[in-house]
PAZAPA-4460 file (N, C-alpha, C; in steps of 0.05 Angstrom, whole numbers, plus 32768, in hexadecimal, padded with zeros to 4 digits):
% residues 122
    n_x    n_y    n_z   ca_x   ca_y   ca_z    c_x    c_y    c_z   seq   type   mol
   7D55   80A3   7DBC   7D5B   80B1   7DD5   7D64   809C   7DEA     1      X     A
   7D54   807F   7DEE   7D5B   806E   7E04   7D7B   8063   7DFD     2      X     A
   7D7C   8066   7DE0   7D9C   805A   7DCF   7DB5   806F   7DE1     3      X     A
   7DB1   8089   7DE2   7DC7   809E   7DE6   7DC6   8093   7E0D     4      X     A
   7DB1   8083   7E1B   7DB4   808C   7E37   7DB7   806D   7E37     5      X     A
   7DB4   8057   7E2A   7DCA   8042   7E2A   7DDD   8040   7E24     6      X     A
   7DE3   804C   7E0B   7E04   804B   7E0D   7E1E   8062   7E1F     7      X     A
   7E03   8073   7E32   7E1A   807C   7E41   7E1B   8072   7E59     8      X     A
   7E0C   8062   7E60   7E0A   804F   7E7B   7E1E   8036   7E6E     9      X     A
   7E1B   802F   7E55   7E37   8019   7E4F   7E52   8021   7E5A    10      X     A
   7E52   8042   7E4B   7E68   804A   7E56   7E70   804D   7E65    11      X     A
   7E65   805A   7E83   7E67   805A   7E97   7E75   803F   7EA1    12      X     A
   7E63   8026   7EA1   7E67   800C   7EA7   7E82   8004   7EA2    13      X     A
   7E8B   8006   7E88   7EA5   7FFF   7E71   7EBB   8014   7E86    14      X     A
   7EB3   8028   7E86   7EC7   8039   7EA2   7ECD   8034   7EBE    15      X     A
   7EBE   8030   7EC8   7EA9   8023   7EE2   7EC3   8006   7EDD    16      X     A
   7EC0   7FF3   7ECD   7ED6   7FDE   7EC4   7EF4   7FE6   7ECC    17      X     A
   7EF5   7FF5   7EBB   7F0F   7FFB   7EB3   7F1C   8003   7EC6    18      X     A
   7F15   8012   7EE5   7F17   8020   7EF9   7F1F   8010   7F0E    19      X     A
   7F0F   7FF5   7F0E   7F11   7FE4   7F23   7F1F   7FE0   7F30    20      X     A
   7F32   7FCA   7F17   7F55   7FBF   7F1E   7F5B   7FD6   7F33    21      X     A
   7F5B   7FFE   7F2B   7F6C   8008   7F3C   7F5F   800F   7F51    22      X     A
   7F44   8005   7F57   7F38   800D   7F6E   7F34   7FF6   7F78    23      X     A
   7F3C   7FE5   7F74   7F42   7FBD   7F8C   7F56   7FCB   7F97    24      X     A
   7F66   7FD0   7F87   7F8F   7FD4   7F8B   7F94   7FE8   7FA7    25      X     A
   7F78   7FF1   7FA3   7F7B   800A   7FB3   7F7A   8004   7FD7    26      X     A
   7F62   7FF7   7FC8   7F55   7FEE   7FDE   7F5D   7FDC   7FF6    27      X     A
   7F73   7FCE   7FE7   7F8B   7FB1   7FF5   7F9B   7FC7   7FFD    28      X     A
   7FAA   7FDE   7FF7   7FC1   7FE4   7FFD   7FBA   8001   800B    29      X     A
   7FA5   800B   8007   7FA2   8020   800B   7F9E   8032   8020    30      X     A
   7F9F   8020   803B   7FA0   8032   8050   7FBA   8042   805B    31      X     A
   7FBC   8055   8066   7FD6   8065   806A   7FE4   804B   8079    32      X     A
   7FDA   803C   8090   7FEC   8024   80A0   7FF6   8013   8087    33      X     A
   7FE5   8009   8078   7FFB   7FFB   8061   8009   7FFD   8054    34      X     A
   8002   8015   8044   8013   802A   8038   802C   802D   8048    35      X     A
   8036   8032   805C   804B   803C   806D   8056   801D   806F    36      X     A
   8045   800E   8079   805A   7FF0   8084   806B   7FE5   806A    37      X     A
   8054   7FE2   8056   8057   7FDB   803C   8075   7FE9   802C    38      X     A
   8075   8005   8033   808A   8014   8029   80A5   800E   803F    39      X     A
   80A4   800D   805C   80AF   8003   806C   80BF   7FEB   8060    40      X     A
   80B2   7FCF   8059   80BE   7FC2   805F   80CC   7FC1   8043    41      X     A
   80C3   7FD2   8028   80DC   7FD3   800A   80F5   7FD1   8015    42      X     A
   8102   7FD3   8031   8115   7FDD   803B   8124   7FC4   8041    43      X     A
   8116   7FA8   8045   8119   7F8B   8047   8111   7F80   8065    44      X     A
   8116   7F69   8071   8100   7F62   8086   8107   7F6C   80A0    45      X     A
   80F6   7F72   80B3   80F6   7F7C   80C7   80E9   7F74   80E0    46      X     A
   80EA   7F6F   80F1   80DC   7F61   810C   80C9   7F79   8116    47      X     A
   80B5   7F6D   8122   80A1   7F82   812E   80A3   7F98   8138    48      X     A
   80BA   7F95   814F   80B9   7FAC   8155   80CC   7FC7   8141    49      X     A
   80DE   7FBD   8133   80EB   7FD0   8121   80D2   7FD7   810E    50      X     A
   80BB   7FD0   80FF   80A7   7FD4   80F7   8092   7FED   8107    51      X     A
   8098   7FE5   8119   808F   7FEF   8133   8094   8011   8137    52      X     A
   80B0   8013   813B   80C2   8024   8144   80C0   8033   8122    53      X     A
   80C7   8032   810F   80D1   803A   80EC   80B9   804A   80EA    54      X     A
   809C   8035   80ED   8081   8042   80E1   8073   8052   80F1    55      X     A
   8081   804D   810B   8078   8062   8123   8055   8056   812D    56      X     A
   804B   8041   8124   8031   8038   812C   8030   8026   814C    57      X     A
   801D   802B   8157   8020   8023   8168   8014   8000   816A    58      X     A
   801B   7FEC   817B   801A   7FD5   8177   800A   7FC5   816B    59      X     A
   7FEB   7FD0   8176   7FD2   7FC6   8166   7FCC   7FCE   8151    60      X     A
   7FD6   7FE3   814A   7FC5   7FEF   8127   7FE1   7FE1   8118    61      X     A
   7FFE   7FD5   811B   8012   7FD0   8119   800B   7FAE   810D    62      X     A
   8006   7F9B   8124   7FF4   7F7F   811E   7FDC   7F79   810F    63      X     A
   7FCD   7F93   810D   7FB7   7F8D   80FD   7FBC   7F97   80DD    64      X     A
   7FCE   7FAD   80DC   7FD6   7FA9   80BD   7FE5   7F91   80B9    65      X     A
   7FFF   7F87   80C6   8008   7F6F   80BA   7FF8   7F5D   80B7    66      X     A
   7FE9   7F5B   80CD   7FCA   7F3D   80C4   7FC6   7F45   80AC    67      X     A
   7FB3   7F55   809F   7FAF   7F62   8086   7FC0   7F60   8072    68      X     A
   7FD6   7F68   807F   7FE8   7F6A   805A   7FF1   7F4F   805B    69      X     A
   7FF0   7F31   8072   7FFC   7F17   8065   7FE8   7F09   8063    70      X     A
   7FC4   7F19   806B   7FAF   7F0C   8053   7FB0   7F10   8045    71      X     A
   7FBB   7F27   803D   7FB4   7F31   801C   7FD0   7F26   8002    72      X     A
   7FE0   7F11   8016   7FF7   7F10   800A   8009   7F26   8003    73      X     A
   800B   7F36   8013   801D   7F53   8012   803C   7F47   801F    74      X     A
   8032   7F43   8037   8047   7F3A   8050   804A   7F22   8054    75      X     A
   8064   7F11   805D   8065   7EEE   8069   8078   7F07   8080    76      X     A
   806D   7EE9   808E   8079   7EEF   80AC   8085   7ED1   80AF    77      X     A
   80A0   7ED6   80C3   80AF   7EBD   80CC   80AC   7EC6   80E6    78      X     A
   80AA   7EB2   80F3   80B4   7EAB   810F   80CC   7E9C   8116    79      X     A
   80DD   7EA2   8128   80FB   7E9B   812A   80F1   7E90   8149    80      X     A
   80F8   7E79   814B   80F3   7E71   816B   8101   7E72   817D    81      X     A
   8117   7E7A   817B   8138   7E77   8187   812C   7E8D   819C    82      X     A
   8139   7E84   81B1   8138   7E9D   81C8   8145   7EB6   81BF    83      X     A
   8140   7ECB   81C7   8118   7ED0   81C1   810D   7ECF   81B3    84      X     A
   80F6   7EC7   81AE   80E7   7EC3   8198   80E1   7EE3   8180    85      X     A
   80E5   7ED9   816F   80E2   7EFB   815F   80D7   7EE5   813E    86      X     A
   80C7   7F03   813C   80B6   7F05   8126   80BF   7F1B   8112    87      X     A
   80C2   7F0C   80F9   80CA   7F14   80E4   80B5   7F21   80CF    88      X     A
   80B6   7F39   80BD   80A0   7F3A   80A6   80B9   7F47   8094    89      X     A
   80AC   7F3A   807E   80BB   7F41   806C   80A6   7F41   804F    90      X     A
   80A7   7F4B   8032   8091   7F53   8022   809C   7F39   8011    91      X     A
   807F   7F33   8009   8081   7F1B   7FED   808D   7F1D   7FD9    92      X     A
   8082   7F0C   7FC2   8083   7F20   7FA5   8074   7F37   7FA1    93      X     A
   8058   7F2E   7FAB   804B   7F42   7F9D   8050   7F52   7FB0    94      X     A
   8057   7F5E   7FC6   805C   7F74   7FD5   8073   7F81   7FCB    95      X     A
   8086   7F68   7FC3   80A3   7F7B   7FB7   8098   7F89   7F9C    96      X     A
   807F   7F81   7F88   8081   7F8C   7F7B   806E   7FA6   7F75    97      X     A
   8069   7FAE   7F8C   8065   7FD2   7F91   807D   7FDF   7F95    98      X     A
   8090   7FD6   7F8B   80AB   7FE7   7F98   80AB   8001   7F85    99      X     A
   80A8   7FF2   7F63   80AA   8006   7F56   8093   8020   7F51   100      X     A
   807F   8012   7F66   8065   802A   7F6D   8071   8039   7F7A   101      X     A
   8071   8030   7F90   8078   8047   7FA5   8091   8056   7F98   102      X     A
   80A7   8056   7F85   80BE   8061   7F76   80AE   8075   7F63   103      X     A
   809A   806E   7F62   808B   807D   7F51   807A   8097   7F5B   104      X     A
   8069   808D   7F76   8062   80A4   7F82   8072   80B5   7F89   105      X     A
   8080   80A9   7F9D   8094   80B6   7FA3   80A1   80D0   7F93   106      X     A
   80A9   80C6   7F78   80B6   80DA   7F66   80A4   80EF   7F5A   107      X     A
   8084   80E5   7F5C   806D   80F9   7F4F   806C   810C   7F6A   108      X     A
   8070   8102   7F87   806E   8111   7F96   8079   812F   7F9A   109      X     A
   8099   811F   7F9E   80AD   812B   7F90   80A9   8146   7F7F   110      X     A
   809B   8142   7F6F   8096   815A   7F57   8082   8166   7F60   111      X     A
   806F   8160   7F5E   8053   8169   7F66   804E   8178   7F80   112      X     A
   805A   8166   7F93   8058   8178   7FB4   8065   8186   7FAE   113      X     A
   807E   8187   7FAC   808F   81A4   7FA6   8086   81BB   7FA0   114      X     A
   807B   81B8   7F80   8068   81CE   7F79   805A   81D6   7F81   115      X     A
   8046   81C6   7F8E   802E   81CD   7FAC   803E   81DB   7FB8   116      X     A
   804F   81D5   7FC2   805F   81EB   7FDF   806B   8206   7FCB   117      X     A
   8073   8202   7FC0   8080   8223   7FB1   8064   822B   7FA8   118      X     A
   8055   821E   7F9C   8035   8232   7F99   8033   8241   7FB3   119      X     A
   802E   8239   7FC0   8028   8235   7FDF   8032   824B   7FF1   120      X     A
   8051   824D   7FE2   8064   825B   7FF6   8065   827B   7FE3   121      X     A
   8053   827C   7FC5   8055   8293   7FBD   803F   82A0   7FC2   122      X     A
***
């Protein structure tokens, strides 16, 4: 009997594992502000306030995701010193390489919401 309620707590665990990777992944990228900047900038680099203006966030929730996404190695930022001073972000590698995620939601969206709305609309 203790055999059948250890090996389904292994399992659990062994799942519990297996889950992780996509619940870290989640966790780095997964607020709607990063999500949007992140998808924002697939578009190539952009100065604050066009970041600003595109994602529609307003300045502070705006600086505290870029802090975030160029801890997390999402985002590099340049600074250009030339009068006026302007600030650049633009996505890494590893930021460029959610491109083909977001191509992906996107297209499940695509299908899926659709069908939600014609369910919806019958």
């Amino acid at each position: 009997m203790s055999t059948d309620i250890e090996d389904a707590g292994a399992a659990r665990e062994s799942q519990a594992d297996n889950v992780c990777p996509v619940v870290d992944a989640v966790e780095q990228i997964g607020s709607q502000w990063r999500l949007v900047v992140l998808h924002d900038l697939t578009e190539g680099e952009k100065r604050f306030n066009e970041l600003k203006r595109s994602t529609e966030a307003n300045a502070r929730t705006l600086s505290r995701v870029l802090d975030d996404l160029q801890e997390s190695g999402f985002v590099e930022r340049r600074l250009e010193e030339d009068a006026p001073v302007a600030t650049y972000y633009s996505l890494t590698g590893k930021g460029e390489s959610l491109a083909p995620v977001f191509d992906e939601i996107e297209s499940w969206a695509n299908e899926w919401m659709e069908s939600c709305q014609a369910a919806a609309d019958d």
